[in-house]
N, C-alpha and C positions, 0 to 999 in steps of 0.2 A: 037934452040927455045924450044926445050922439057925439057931441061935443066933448060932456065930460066922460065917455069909454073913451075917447080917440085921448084925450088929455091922458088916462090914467096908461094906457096902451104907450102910448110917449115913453112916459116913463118908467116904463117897467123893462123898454130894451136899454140894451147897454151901450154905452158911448164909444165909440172905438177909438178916441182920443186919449181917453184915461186907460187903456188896456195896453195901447199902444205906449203908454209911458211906461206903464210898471214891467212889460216885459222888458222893454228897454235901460230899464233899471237894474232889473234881475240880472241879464246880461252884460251889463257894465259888472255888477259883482261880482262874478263868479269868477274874475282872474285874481283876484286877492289872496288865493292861497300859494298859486303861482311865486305871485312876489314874494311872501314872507320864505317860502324855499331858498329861491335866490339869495335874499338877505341870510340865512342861514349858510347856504354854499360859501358865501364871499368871507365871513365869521372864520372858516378853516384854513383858509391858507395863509390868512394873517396871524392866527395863531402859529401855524406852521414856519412862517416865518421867525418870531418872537423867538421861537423855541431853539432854530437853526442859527437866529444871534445869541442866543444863552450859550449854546454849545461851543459858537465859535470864541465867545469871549472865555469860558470856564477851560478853552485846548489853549489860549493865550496865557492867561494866567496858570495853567499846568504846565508849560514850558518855561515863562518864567522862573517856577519855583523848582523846577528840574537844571535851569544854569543856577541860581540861586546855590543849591545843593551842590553842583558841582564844581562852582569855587570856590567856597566852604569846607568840600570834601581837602580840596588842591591845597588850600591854606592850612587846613588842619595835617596833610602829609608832609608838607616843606618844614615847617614846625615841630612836628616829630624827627624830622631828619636831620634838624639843626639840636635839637635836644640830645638826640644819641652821638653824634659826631660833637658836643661838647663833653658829653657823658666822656667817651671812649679819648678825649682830650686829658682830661681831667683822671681816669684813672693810670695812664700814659704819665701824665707830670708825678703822678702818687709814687708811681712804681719808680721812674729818675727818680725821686728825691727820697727814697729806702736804700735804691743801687745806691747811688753817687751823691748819697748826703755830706760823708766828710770829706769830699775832695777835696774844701779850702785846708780842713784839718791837715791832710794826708799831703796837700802843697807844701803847707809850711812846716812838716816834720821832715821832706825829705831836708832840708836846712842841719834840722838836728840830727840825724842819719849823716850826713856828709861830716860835720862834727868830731861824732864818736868814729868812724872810721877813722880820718883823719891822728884823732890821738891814738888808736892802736897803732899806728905807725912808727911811734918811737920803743925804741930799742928797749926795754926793760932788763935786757940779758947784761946789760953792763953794770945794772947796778950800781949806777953815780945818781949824786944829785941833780947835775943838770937833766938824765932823761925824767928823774921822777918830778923835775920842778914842770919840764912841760909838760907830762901828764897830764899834772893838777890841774894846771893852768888850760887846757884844752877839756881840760872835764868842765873845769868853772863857767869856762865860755859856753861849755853846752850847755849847763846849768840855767845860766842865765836867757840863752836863747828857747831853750824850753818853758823856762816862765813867761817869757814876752810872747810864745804862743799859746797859751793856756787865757792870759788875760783876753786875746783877743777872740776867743771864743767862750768866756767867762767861767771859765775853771780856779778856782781856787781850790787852795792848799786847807786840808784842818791840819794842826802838827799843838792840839794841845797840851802841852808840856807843862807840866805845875798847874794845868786848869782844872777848875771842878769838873769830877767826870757827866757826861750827859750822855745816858742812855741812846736819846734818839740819834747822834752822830756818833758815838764811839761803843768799840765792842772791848768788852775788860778779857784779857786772853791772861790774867795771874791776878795776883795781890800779894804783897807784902809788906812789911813792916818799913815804915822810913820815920827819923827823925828831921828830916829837912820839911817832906811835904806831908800837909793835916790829913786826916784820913778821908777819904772820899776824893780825892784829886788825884791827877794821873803823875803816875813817879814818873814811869818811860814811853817815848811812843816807841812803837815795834813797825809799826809800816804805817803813814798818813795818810791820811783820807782824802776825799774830794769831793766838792760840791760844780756843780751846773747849774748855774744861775742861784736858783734856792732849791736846787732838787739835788738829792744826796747818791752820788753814783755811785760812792766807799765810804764805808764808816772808820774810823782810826784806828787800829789796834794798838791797845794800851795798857800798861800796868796799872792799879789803880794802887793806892796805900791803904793800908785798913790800920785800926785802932792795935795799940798792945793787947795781948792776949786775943783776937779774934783770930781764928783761918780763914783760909780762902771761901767757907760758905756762908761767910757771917759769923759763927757760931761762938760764942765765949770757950777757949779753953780755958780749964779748970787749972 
């Protein structure tokens, strides 16, 4: 019986092998939360880093786009400055060519100018034929060189004589009776017209013939 108290006595103390583990256990855990700190800490400045290459990549790319802008800016003012210096070209030529449009014109009149001078030069006071033949003859000559300047800037002549009248190139300045020309055509011109190219710079002035018994408004006399 002494046997089994001393047995049950055994064990009922405690082993100091297994006490001595679990405190040694407990104490190994307790730095765990240490660590996961740590691991938290080290989290921050790789973020911080990330952040400080975001920033430096997005001032890289802002600078880019700031030369970007400013060669673009430079291109689009050289561009304007070639557009207003052709501008300022171009109304420079407009304005020449309003001044000094007929100068070819006004080169080859002075031709006919030296001309008609020229025939004022004979004596009229004498009253023979010979001065009146060179007259003519110096008038003709001008005559002719003022048409050879007319074609070459394409002037022609209207001089409708015996043509049917037409409104749009001739102005009727009378009307009378003719038995040569049908009524509606021009008996006489009084001053001729002139055309530029197909643009009318003078219209003809002309008599026109009317029918027997009409007037000059159309009108039947009785």
């Amino acid at each position: 019986m002494g046997g089994k108290k001393h047995a049950e006595k055994k064990r009922a103390e405690p082993s100091v092998g297994p006490q001595t583990s679990m405190k040694d256990s407990q104490g190994a855990r307790q730095p765990a939360p240490a660590a996961a700190g740590a691991a938290r800490g080290g989290a921050k400045p790789q973020r911080e880093a990330r952040l400080e290459s975001e920033l430096t990549q997005l001032q890289a790319e802002l600078e880019a786009t700031r030369l970007k802008a400013e060669e673009e800016l430079d291109k689009f003012l050289r561009a304007k400055a070639e557009v207003d210096n052709v501008r300022r070209r171009a109304e420079i030529d407009v304005a020449n060519a309003c001044k000094y449009g007929i100068e070819r014109l006004a080169t080859e009149m002075l031709a006919v100018c030296d001309s008609l001078e020229l025939a004022r030069t004979v004596d009229i006071e004498q009253e023979n034929q010979t001065a009146l033949a060179k007259m003519h003859e110096g008038l003709d000559l001008t005559l002719k060189l003022m048409d050879s300047v007319f074609k070459k800037f394409s002037l022609s002549v209207i001089n409708p004589e015996h043509a049917k009248f037409d409104p749009e190139r001739h102005q009727a300045v009378g009307m009378v009776e003719s038995e040569q020309v049908p009524p509606g055509h021009v008996v006489q011109v009084v001053q001729k017209g002139y055309l530029l190219h197909d643009r009318l710079l003078r219209p003809a002035m002309v008599i026109v013939a009317k029918a027997r018994g009409v007037d000059k408004n159309g009108d039947s006399n009785p």
